[in-house]
C-alpha positions in Angstrom: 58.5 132.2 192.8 59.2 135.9 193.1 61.3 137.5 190.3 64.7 137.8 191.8 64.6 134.2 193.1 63.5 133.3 189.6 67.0 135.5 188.3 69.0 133.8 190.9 67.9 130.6 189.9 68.3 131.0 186.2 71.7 132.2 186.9 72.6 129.6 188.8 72.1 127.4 185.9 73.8 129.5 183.3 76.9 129.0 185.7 76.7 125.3 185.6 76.3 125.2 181.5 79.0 128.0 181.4 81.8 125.4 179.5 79.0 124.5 177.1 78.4 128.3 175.9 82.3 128.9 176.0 82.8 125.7 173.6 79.7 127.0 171.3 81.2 130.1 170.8 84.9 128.8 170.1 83.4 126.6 167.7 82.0 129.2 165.9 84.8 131.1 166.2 86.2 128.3 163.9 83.7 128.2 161.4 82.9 131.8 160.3 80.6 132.0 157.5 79.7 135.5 155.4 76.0 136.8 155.1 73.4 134.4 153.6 75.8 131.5 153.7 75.8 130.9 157.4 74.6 127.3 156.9 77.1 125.6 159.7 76.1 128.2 161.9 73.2 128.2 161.4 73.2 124.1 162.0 75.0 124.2 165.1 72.3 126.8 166.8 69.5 124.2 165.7 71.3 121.7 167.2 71.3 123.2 170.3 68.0 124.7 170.2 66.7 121.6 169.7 68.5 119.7 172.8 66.3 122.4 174.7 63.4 121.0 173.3 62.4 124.2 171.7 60.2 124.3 168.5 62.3 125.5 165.7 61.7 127.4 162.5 64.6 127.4 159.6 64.9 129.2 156.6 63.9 132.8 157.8 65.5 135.3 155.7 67.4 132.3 153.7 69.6 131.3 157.2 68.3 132.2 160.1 66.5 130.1 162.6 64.5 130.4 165.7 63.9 128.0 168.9 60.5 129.3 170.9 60.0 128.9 174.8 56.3 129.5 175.7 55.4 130.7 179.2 52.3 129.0 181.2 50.0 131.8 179.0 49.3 134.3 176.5 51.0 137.3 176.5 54.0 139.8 175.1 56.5 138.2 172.4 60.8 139.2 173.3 62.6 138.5 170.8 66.6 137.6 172.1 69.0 137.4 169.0 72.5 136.6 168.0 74.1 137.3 164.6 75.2 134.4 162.4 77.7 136.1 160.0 81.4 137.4 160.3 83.5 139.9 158.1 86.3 138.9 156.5 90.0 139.8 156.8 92.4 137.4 155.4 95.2 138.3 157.9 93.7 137.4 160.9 94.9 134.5 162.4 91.0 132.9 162.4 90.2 133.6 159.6 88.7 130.8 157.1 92.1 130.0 154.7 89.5 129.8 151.7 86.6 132.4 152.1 89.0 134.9 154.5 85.8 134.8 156.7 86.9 135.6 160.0 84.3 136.6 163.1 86.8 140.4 163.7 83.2 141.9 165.4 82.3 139.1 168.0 79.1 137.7 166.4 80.5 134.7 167.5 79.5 135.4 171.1 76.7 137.1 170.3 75.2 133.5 169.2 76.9 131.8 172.6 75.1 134.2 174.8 71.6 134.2 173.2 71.8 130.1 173.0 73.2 130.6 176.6 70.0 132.8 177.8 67.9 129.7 176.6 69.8 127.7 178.3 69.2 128.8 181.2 65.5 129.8 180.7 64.8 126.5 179.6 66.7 124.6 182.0 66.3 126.4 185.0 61.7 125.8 184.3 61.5 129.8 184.0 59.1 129.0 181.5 56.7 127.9 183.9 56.5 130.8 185.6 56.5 133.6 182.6 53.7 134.6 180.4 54.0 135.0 176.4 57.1 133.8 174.8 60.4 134.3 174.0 62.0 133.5 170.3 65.6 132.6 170.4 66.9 133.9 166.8 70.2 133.4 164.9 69.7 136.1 162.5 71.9 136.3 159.1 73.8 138.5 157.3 73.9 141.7 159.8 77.8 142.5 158.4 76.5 144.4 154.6 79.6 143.2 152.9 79.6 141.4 149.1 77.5 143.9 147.8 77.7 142.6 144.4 76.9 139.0 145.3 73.8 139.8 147.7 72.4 141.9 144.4 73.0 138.9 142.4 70.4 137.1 145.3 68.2 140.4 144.9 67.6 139.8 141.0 67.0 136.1 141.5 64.3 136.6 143.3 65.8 135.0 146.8 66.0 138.5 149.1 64.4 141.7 148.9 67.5 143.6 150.8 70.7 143.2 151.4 71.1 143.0 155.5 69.0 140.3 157.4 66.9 142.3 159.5 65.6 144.4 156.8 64.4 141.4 155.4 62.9 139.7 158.5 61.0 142.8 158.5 60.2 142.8 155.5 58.8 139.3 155.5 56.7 139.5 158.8 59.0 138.4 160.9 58.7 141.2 163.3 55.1 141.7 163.2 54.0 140.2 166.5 57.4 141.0 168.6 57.0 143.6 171.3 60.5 143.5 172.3 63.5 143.0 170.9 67.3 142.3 172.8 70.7 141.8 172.0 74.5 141.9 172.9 77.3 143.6 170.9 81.1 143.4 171.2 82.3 146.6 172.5 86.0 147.0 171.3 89.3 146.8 173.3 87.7 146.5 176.8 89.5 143.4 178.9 87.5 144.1 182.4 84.1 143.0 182.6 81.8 145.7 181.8 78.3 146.6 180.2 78.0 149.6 178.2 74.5 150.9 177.6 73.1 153.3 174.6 75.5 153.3 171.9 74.4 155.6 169.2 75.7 155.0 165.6 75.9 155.8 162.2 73.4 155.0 159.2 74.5 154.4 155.8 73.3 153.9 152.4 75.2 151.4 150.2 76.6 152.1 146.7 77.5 149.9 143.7 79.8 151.4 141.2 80.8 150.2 138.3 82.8 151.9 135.3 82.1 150.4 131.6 85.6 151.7 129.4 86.8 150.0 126.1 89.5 147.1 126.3 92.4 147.6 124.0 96.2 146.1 123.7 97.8 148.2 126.9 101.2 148.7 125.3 100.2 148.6 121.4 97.2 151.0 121.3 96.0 152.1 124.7 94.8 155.3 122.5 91.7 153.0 121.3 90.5 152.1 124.6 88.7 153.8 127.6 90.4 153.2 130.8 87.9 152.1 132.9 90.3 151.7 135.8 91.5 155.7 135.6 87.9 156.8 135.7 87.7 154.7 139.5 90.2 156.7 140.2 89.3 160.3 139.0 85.9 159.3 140.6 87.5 157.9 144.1 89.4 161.3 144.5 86.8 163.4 143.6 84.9 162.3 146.8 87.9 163.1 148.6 87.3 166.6 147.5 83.9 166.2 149.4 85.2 165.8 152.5 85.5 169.3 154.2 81.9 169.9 153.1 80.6 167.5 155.1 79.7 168.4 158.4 81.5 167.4 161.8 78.4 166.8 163.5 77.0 164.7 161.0 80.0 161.8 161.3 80.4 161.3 158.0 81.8 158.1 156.7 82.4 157.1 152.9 85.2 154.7 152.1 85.3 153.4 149.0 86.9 149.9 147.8 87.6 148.8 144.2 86.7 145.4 144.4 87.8 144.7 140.3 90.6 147.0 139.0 90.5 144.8 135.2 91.3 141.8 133.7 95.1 141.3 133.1 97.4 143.7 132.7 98.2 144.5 129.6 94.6 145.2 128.7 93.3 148.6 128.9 90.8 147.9 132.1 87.2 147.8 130.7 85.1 146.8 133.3 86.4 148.1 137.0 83.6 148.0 140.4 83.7 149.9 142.9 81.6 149.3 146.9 81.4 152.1 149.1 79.5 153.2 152.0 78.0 156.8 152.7 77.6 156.7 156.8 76.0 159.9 158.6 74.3 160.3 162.1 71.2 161.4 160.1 69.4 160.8 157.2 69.7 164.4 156.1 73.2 164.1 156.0 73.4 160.9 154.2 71.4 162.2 151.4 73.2 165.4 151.2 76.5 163.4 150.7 75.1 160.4 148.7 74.6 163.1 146.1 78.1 165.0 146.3 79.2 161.3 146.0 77.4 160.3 143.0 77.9 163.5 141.2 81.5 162.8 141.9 82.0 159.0 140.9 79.9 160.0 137.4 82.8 162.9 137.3 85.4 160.1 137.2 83.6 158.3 134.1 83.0 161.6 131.8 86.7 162.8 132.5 87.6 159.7 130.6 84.6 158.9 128.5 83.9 155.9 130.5 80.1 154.9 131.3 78.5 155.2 134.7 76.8 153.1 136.7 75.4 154.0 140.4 73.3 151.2 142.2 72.4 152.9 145.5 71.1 149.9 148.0 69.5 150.7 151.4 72.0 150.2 154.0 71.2 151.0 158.0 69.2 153.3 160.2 70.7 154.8 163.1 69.9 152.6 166.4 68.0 154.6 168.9 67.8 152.5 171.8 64.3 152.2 174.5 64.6 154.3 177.2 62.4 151.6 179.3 64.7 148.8 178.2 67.7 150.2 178.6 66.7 151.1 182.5 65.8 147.7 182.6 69.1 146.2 181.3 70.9 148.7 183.8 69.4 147.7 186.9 70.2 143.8 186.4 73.8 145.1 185.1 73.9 146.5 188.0 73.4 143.9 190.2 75.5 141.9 188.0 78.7 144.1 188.2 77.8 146.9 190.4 78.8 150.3 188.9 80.4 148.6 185.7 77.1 147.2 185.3 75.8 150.2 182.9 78.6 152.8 181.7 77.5 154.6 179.0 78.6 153.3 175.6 78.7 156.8 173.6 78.3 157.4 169.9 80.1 154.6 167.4 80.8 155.7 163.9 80.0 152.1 163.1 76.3 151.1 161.4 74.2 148.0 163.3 70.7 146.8 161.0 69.3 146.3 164.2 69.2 150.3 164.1 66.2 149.5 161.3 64.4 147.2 163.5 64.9 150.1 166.8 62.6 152.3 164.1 59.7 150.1 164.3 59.7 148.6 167.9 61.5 148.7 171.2 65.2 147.3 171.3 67.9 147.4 173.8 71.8 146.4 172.3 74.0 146.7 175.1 77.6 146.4 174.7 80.1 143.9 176.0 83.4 143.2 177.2 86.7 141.2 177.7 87.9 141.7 174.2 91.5 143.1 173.0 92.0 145.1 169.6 89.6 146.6 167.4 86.5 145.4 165.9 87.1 144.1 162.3 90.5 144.0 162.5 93.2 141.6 162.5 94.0 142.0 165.9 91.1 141.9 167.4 90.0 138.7 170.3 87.9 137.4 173.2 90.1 137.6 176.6 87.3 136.8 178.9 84.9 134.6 177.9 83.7 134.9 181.4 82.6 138.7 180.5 81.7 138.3 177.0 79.4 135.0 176.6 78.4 134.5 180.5 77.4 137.5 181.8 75.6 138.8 178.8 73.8 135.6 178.8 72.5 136.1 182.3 71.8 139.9 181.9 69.4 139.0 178.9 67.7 136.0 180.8 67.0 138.8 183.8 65.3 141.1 181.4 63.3 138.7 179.7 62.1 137.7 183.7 61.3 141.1 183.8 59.6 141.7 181.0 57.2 138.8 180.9 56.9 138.1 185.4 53.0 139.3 186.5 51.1 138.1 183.2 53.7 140.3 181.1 53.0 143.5 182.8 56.3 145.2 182.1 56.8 143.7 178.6 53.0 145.7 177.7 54.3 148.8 179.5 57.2 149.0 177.4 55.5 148.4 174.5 52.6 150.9 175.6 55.0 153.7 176.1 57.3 153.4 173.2 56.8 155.5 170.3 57.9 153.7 167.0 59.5 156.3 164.4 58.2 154.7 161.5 55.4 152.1 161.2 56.6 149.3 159.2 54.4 150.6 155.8 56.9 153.9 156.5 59.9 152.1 157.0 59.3 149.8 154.0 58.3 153.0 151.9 61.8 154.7 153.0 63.8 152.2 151.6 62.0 151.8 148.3 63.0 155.0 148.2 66.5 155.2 149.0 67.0 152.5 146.3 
């Protein structure tokens, strides 16, 4: 069977299983779990892995699983993923009542579309007819949110870092891949679309906290250290930072105080503080980690509070494969004709599959029928139609690329692509930034 018959064909079956991936990703939808708790999630991809018939591994990276369809021989290893995890905004109207989990950046179809490419792989007997492999993998916590709490898993022993790809690379998981796929929300887009080579932002992490003196607020607030003023001397002396950064460089750092004290009328004592430092490059993340530290440890010797600065490896920069991303264009092109690959254009936002683009060749396209802004309130699917379906069948035509004639195109790729860092590098790098 040539390829395009093989693409029809696969197709053709996503179309009939197309209620299935809608339900999958409004159940999802329903269920939003944070980073490196995405247990339900990560249950109901199993389950549906597992109706495939697909050999599963569980546990990687604490959550995140993986289904595997093997062609009729050896060859190349594409890795298709979907994110588990959500971010949380209490004010949406999905969000979870208790955790305030709510999935504001569409990692909820994300999943729907990668289980839906297997789907219609699997289904349609593509295996047959495909050398190497393809893993199917619900990967956890991509969102680097409760900073304090994924520390807390750090010293314990259970992670190495803080955002689930850096840890599947970390433990191996990557080793063996020669390709690497995904789909991302793009934001307030209703018509069908796909959006090709987004550029972001990296970031390093920070953890702050201020150590003061409690003391009786209203009796003797002259005996205590007000931890709580310090966060705030230290929060606006980064905004004096600001016009030194530079407009190229997209700088991003927005700080949140994420424990102002105890009760009120104790002098605060103990206040934390998260922020991110973003920037387009590294050099400009370091240059304004440092105006940032020197200014939060301003904050605590104004007032004579102590100083704490955890800095925590965040994201690289995503640099997407020129061969993939030709790829993904031709067969968005003949899914949508001349919406089938716009470009996407730089986001100020931070992906961690920017870390894993370092190392080997990736292609994150973007996709539509959403309203509202991603990881806000307001923000919602429209067209399931364009955001699960379609990116489902786009991904199941580039892995037929890829891996049709023994793998050819899959080794080209690989042959031609020119990692930035080797994994020893990239491992080095963050020990570093730490």
């Amino acid at each position: 069977m040539n390829t395009d018959t093989l693409k029809k064909t696969v197709c053709e079956h996503i179309d009939r299983r197309r209620d299935e991936m809608i339900a999958i990703a409004q159940r999802i939808l329903k269920q939003p779990e944070l980073g490196y708790r995405e247990v339900k999630t990560a249950a109901l991809v199993k389950e549906e892995l597992q109706k495939l018939n697909l050999p599963i591994r569980e546990g990687l990276a604490l959550t995140g699983i993986e289904g595997t369809l093997s062609g009729k021989e050896a060859g190349p290893t594409v890795v298709v993923m979907g994110e588990l995890d959500s971010v949380m905004e209490k004010a949406s109207p999905v969000a979870d009542p208790v955790t305030g989990a709510a999935h504001l950046c569409g990692h909820h179809i994300q999943v729907a579309s990668m289980l839906g490419c297997a789907m219609g792989l699997a289904g349609a007997g593509a295996a047959h007819h495909l050398s190497g492999q393809v893993k199917f993998l619900g990967s956890p916590a991509e969102e680097y949110v409760e900073v304090e709490y994924r520390l807390k898993l750090r010293a314990d022993g259970k992670i190495s870092f803080l955002g689930g790809k850096q840890e599947l690379i970390k433990i191996g998981y990557f080793d063996d891949v020669d390709a690497a796929m995904m789909v991302h929300a793009f934001a307030d887009t209703p018509e069908p679309a796909f959006l090709m080579n987004a550029s972001s932002n990296g970031f390093l992490a920070k953890f702050i906290r201020y150590e003061g003196k409690a003391s009786h607020a209203g009796a003797a607030p002259h005996r205590g250290v007000n931890a709580l003023n310090a966060a705030c001397l230290g929060i606006m002396a980064v905004h004096a930072q600001r016009e030194t950064f530079q407009d190229e460089d997209a700088v991003r750092v927005h700080p949140i105080v994420t424990k102002g004290g105890d009760v009120v009328n104790v002098v605060p004592s103990d206040v934390r503080i998260e922020t991110y430092v973003r920037g387009r490059n590294l050099d400009a993340i370091l240059d304004a980690s440092a105006k940032v530290d020197r200014a939060f440890k301003a904050g605590g010797d104004a007032v004579g509070a102590g100083t704490t600065i955890t800095n925590v490896p965040g994201y690289l920069p995503i640099f997407q494969d020129r061969n993939l991303t030709a790829i993904a264009g031709r067969n968005g092109g003949t899914l949508l004709g001349d919406r089938g690959a716009l470009e996407a254009g730089f986001m100020g936002g931070s992906f961690d599959v920017g870390d894993l683009s370092h190392l080997l060749p990736v292609v994150h396209p973007m996709v539509t029928g959403t309203r509202g802004y991603l990881h806000t309130a307001d923000f919602c699917i429209t067209d399931y139609e364009a955001a699960v379906v379609l990116p489902a069948k786009l991904m199941a035509m580039c892995v037929i690329d890829l891996l049709a004639d023994g793998g050819a195109e899959a080794r080209r790729v690989k042959k031609e692509f020119q990692p930035r860092l080797t994994k020893g590098q990239y491992l080095e790098l963050m020990q570093r930034l730490s």
